[in-house]
TIFIDREN-98371 format. One record per residue (C-alpha): residue number from 1; residue in three letters; chain; x, y, z. Coordinates in pm, whole numbers, plus 50000, padded with zeros to 5 digits. Example, Ala and Ser with C-alpha at 12.3 -4.5 7.8 and 13.67 -1.06 7.14 Angstrom:
  num  residuo  cadena     c1     c2     c3
    1      ala       A  51230  49550  50780
    2      ser       A  51367  49894  50714
# end
This chain:
  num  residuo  cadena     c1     c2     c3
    1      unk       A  11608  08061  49962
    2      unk       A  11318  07972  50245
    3      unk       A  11534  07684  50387
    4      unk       A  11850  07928  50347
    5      unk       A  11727  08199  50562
    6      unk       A  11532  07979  50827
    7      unk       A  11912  07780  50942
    8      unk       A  11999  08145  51040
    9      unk       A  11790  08061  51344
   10      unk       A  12047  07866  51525
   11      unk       A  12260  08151  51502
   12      unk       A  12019  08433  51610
   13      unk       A  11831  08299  51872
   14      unk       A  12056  08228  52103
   15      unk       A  12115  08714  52069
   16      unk       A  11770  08823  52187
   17      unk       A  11765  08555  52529
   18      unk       A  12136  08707  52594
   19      unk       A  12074  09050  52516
   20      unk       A  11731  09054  52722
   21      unk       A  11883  08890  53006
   22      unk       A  12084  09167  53007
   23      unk       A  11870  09427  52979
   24      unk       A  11663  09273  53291
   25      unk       A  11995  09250  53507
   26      unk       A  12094  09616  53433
   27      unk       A  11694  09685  53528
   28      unk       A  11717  09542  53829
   29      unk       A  12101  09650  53973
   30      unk       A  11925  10001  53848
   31      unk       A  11710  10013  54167
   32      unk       A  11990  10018  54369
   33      unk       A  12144  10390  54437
   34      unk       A  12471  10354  54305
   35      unk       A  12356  10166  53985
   36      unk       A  12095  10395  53921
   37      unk       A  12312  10529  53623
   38      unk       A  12223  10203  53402
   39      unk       A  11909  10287  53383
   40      unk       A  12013  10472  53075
   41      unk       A  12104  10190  52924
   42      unk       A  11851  09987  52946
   43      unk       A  11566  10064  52680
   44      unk       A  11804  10070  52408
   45      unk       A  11903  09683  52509
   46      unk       A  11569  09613  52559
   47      unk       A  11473  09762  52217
   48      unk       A  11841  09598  52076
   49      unk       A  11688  09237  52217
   50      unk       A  11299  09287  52062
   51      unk       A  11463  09382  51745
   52      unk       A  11661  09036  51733
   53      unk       A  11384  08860  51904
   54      unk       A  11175  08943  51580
   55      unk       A  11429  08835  51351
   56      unk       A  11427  08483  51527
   57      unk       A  11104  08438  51507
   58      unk       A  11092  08518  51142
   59      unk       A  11360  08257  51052
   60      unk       A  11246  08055  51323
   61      unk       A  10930  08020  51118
   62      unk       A  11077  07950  50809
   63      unk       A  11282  07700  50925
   64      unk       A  10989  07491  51070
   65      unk       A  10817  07546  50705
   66      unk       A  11155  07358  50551
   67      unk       A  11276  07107  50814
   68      unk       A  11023  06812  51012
   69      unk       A  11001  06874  51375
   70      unk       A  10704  06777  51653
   71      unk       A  10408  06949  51561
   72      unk       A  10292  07053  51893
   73      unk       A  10632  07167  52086
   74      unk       A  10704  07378  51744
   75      unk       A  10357  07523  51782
   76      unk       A  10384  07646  52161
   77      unk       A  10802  07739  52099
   78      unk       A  10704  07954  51812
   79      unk       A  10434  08157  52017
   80      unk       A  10573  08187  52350
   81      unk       A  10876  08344  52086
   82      unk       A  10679  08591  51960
   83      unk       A  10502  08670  52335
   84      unk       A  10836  08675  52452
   85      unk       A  10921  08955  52154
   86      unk       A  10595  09125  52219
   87      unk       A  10710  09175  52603
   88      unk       A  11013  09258  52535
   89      unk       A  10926  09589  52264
   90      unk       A  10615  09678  52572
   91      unk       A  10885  09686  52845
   92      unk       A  11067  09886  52614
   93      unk       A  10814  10078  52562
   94      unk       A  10758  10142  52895
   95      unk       A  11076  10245  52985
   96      unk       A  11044  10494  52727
   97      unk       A  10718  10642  52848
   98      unk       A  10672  10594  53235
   99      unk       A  10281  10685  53183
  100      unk       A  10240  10361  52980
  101      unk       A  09985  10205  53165
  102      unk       A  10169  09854  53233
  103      unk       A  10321  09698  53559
  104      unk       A  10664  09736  53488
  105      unk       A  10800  09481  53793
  106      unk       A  10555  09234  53685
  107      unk       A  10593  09288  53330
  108      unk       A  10925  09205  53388
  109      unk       A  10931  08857  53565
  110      unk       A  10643  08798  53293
  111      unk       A  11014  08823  53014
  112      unk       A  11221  08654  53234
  113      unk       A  10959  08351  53269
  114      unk       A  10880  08380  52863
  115      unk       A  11251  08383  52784
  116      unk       A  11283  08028  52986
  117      unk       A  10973  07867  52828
  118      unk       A  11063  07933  52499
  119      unk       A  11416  07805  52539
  120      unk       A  11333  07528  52728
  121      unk       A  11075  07414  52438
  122      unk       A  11397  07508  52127
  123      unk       A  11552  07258  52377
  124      unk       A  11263  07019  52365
  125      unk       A  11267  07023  51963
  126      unk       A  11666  07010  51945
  127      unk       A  11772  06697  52142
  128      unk       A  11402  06564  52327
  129      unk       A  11194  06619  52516
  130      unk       A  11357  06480  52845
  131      unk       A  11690  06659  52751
  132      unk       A  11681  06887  53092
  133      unk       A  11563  06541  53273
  134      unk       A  11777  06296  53093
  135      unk       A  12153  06359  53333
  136      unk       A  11919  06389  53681
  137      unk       A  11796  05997  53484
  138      unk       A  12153  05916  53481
  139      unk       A  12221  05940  53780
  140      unk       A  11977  05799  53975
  141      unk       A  11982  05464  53768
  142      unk       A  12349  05492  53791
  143      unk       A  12430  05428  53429
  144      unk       A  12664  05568  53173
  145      unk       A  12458  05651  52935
  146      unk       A  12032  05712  52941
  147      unk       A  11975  05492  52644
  148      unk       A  12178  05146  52665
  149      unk       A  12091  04854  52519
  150      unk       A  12029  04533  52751
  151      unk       A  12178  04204  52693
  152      unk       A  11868  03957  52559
  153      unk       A  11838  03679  52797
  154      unk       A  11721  03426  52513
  155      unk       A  11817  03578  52148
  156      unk       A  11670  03329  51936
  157      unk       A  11329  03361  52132
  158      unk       A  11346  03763  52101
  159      unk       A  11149  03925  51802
  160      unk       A  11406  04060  51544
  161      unk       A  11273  04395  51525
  162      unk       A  11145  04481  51878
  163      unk       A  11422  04352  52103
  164      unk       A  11737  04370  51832
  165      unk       A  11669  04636  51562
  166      unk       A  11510  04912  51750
  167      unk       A  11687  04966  52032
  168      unk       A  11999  05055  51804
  169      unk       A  11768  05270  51637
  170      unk       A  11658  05423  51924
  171      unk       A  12004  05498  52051
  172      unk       A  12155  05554  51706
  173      unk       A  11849  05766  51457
  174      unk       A  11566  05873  51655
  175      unk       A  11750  06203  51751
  176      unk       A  11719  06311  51389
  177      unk       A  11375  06072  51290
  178      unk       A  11226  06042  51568
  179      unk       A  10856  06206  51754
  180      unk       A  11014  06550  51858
  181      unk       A  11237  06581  51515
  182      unk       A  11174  06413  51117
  183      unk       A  11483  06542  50900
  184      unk       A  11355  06484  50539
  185      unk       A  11039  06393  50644
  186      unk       A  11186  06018  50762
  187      unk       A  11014  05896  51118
  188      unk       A  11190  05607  51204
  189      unk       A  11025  05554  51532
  190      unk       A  10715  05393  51375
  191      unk       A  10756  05105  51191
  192      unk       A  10468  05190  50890
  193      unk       A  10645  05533  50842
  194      unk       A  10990  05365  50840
  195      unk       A  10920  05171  50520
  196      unk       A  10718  05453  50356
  197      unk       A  11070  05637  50397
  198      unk       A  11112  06011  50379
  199      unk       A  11063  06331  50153
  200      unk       A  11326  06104  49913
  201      unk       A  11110  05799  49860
  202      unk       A  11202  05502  50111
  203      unk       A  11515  05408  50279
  204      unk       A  11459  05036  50309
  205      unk       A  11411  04771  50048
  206      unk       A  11327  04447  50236
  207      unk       A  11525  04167  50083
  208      unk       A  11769  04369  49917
  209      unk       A  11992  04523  50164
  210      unk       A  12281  04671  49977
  211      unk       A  12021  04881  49771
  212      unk       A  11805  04980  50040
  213      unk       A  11934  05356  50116
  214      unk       A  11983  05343  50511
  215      unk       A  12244  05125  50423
  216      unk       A  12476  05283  50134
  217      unk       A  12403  05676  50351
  218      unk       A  12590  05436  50702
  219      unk       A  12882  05309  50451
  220      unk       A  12925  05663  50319
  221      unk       A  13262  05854  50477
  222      unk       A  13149  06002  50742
  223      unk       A  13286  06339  50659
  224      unk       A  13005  06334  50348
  225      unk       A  12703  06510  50398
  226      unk       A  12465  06219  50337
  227      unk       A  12636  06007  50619
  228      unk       A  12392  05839  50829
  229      unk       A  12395  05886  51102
  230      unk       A  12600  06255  51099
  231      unk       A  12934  06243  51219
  232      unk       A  12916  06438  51526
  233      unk       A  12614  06169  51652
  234      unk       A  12654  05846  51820
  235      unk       A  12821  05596  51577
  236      unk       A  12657  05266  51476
  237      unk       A  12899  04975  51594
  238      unk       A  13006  04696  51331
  239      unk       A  12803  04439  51496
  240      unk       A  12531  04673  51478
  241      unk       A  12555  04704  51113
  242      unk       A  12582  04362  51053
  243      unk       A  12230  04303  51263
  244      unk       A  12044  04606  51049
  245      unk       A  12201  04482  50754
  246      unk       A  12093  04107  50796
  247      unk       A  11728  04257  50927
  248      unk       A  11704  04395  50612
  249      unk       A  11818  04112  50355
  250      unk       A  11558  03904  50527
  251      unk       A  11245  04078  50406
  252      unk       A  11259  04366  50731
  253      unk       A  11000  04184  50953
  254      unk       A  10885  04349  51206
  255      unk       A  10702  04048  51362
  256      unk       A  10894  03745  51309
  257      unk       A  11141  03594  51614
  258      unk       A  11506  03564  51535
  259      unk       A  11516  03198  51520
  260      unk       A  11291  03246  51227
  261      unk       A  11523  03396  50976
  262      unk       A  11821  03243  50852
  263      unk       A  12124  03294  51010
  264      unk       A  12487  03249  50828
  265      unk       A  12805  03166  51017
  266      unk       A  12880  03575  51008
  267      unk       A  12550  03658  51204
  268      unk       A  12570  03382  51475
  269      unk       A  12774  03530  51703
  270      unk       A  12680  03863  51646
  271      unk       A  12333  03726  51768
  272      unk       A  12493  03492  52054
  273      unk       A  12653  03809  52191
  274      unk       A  12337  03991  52253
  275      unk       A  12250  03749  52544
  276      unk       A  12634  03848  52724
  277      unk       A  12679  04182  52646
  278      unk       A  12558  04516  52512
  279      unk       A  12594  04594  52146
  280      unk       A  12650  04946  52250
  281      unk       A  13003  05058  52311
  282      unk       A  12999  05090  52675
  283      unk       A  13116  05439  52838
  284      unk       A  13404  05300  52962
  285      unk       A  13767  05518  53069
  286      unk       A  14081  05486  52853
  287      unk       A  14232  05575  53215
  288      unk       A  14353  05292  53498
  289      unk       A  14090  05278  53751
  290      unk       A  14347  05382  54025
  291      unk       A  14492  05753  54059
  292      unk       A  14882  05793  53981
  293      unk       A  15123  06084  54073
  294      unk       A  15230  06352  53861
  295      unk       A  15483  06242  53591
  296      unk       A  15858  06330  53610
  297      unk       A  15860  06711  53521
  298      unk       A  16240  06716  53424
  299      unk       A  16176  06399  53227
  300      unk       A  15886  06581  53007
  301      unk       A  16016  06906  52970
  302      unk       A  16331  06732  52823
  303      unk       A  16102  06545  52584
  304      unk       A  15877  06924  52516
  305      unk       A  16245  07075  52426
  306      unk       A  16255  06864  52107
  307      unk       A  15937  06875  51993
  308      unk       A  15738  06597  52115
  309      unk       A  15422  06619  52233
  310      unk       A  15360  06537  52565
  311      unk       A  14978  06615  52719
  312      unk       A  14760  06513  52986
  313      unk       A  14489  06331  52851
  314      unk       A  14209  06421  53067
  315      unk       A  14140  06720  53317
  316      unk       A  14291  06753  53653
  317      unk       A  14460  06396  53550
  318      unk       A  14803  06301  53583
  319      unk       A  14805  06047  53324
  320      unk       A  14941  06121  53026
  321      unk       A  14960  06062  52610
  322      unk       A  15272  06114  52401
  323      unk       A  15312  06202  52013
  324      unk       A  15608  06197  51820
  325      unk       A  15417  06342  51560
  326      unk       A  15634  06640  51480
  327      unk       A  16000  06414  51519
  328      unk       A  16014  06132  51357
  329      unk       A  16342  05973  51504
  330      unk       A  16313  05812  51809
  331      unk       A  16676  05757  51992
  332      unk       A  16787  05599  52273
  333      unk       A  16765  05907  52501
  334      unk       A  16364  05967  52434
  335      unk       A  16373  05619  52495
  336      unk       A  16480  05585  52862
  337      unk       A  16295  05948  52920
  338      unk       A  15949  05751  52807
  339      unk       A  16078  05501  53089
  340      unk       A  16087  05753  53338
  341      unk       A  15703  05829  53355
  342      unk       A  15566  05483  53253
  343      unk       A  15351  05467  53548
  344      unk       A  15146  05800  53359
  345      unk       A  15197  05721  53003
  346      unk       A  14886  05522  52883
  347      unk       A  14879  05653  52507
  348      unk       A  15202  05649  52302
  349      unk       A  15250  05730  51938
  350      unk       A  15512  05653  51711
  351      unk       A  15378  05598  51391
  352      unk       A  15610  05690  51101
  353      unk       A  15926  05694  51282
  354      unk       A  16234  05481  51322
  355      unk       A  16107  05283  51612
  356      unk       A  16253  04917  51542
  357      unk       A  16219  04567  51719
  358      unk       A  16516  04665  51966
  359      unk       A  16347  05022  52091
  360      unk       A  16002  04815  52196
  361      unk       A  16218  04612  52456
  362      unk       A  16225  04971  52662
  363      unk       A  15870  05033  52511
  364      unk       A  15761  04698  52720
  365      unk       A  15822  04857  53052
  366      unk       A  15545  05085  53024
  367      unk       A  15331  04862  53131
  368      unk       A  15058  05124  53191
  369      unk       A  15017  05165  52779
  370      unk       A  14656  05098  52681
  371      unk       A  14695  05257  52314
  372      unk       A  15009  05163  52065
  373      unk       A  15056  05332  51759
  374      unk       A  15318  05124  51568
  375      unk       A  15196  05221  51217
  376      unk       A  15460  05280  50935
  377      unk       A  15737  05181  51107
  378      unk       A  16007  04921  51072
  379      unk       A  15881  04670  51331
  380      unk       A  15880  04309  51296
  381      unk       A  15785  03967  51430
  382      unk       A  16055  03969  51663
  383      unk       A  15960  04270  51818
  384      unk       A  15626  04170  51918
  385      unk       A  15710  03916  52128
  386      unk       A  15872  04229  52373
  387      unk       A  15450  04393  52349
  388      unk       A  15359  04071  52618
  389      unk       A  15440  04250  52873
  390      unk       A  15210  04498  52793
  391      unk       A  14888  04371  52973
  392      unk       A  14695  04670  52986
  393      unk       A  14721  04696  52594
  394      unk       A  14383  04736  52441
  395      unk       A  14442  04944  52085
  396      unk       A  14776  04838  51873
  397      unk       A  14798  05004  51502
  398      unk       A  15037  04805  51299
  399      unk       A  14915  04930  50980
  400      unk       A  15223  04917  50677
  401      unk       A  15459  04720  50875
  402      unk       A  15636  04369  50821
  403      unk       A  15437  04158  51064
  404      unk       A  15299  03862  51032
  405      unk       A  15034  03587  51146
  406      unk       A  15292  03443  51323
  407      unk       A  15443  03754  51482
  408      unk       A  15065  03855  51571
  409      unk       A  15014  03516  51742
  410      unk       A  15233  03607  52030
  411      unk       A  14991  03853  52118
  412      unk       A  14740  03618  52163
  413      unk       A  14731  03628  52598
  414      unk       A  14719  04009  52611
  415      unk       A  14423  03998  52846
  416      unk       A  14261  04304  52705
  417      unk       A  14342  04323  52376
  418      unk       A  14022  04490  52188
  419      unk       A  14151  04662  51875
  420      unk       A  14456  04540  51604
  421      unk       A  14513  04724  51288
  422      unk       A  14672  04486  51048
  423      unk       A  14598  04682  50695
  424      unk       A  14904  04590  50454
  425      unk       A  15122  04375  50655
  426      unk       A  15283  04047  50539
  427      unk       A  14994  03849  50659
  428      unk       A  14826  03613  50382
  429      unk       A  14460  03554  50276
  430      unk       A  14446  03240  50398
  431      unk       A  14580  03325  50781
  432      unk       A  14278  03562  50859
  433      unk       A  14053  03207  50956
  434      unk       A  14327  03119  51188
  435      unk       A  14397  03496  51391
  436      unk       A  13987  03495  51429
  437      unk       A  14018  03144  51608
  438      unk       A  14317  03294  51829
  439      unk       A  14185  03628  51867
  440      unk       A  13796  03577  51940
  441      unk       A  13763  03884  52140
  442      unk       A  13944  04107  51971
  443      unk       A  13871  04338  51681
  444      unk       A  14097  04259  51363
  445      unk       A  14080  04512  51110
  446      unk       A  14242  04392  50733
  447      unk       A  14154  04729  50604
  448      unk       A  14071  04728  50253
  449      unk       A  13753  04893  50255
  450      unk       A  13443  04872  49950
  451      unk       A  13261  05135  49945
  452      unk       A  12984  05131  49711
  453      unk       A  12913  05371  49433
  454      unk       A  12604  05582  49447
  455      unk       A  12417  05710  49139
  456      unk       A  12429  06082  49301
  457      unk       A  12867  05994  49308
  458      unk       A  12875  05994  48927
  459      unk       A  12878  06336  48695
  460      unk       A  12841  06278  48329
  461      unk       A  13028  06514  48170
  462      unk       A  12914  06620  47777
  463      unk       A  13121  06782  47498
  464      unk       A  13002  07113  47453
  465      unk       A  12803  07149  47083
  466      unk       A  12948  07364  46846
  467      unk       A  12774  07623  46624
# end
């Protein structure tokens, strides 16, 4: 019931700073002649704001009883809350009873300043301490992101834990287990508290990866609670996984080099491509680096009339994404309308509908596409060979379709290729060795997924006893 009532705090806290606010603007336009009629309204806003400024701090409290944050910034955020409640029900006060001895004006700036400190340290305990400083850090180093991983000049020379494993911790967990913030009790930013685990028992079980439980919460869907890390944070990559994963099966050393553990043919050049590139998913644009003029409105509109989505796919961008979500038969005429804008059509969609080999002959002169969706449809081998033209093409689903290794083979010079979804097509076990050896930067996804069963998965269900 504690823990129920303190994640009300979320919700409330953000009423009193509003409602104060408020109360302080209407104060001061009141000083003015012809606002001196909101003075009326003020001390029952200011009373309004104390009132919910109590209630935060109440379930602010019991929130910091149930959940893990930093000690110290929880300390100072809970008292400047309840100094900031305190000043707000005197200023009320006041405003009730002009012969309160208290300097109203400075009284006032006293809120106002209160109100900032205590949502600057709520801030502090929510996303970090440097979360006001982290985008001015941004832009001065001139990087995408604040926390990106380096490339490791010499990988087999770097220590496993230091210079591989915790820098995707750092950029994946310690938001949620880290110094300012420990949900169930697990600190992952110190290497003795990350084996003692959390409020659960531990997470890692060095030498046994699979039943160590960082790993089975990252293969849970991420729509399931217990999803590590949740699904509105940063996502672990698959190389990524694969490195914690192997980390882990090794014994979890957090002293030993990387040319010290054994290292399988899956894990080499996951570790070789530390020294070129990022692990990280780089912040990069789905959009061409150059600006392009608005698409053909006649053209679109045509397309809008029968229910295809057509939409811009960024602000104040001309470049655009098209769905045939809600029509699943693609003619001739949407055809040569697609045509008409393929300098602004960089996403297209046609999974599900009749699309065949002969329609991705007009498909091919968009040569702007970066995403395909091809999934469900009747292509074929033949009709791949039209997709070379296509040298912006990073993404291509082919999911439930009738290609084949040697269909997919023709893709093989697409420049930047990054992403093919191949999940029940007609190719064979044994041709997976050969599209890795022709496809060695680019992703190719079988499908198939294992996910393992957990013992908190499984209800045992008992007859009921009779009498």
């Amino acid at each position: 019931m504690i823990e129920f009532l303190g994640h009300f705090h979320p919700l409330l806290v953000h009423l009193p700073i509003g409602i104060l606010l408020i109360a302080l603007l209407l104060q001061w336009l009141s000083r003015i002649k012809k606002y001196e009629v909101l003075q009326q309204a003020v001390p029952v806003i200011l009373l309004t704001g104390a009132i919910m400024g109590l209630f935060s701090c109440i379930t602010g409290y019991l929130l910091s009883i149930t959940d893990d944050y930093n000690e110290n910034i929880a300390s100072w955020h809970m008292w400047m809350g309840i100094a900031t409640t305190l000043a707000a029900f005197v200023l009320y006060a006041k405003e009730k009873n002009n012969r309160f001895k208290v300097n109203k004006p400075v009284l006032s700036v006293a809120l106002l300043i209160l109100i900032a400190l205590t949502g600057h340290l709520g801030g502090s305990l929510t996303h970090g301490s440097d979360y006001l400083s982290r985008p001015f850090t941004n832009i001065f180093n001139d990087t995408a992101e604040s926390m990106i991983i380096k490339p490791i000049a010499n990988v087999q020379e770097a220590q496993v834990y230091a210079d591989v494993i915790q820098p995707i911790f750092q950029t994946k967990c310690y938001s949620c287990h880290g110094p300012n913030k420990q949900k169930g009790k697990l600190r992952m930013d110190d290497s003795l508290r990350l084996i003692k685990g959390g409020k659960d028992g531990i997470v890692i079980e060095p030498g046994n990866a699979d039943e160590s439980e960082l790993i089975k919460r990252m293969l849970l869907p991420d729509y399931d609670d217990d999803h590590m890390p949740p699904k509105e944070k940063p996502q672990p990559t698959k190389e990524q996984f694969a490195l914690i994963h192997w980390w882990i099966a090794n014994g979890a050393s957090f002293d030993k080099k990387v040319n010290q553990l054994p290292q399988d043919d899956k894990i080499k050049p996951v570790l070789i491509a530390l020294q070129n590139v990022s692990p990280e998913i780089k912040v990069t644009s789905d959009l061409p680096s150059s600006p392009v003029e608005p698409a053909d409105a006649n053209a679109i509109a045509q397309l809008k009339a029968k229910n295809i989505l057509v939409l811009p796919v960024a602000l104040n961008s001309n470049y655009i994404t098209v769905s045939f979500i809600n029509d699943t038969t693609v003619d001739n005429n949407d055809l040569q309308q697609i045509t008409n804008f393929s300098k602004q059509l960089v996403s297209l969609k046609l999974s599900g509908t009749n699309i065949n080999d002969e329609g991705l002959k007009t498909i091919a002169q968009c040569t702007n596409l970066i995403k395909l969706f091809l999934d469900g449809t009747p292509v074929t081998d033949k009709g791949l060979k039209n997709l070379t033209a296509l040298t912006n093409l990073r993404y291509l689903n082919l999911v439930n379709t009738k290609v084949s290794a040697q269909g997919i083979s023709e893709l093989k010079a697409l420049p930047k290729l990054q992403s093919i979804y191949l999940y029940k097509t007609l190719i064979a076990k044994q041709d997976w060795p050969g599209l890795q050896q022709a496809f060695p930067k680019t992703q190719l996804d079988s499908g198939g997924y294992i996910v393992p069963t957990l013992v908190t998965d499984t209800t045992t269900v008992k007859a009921k006893v009779q009498y």
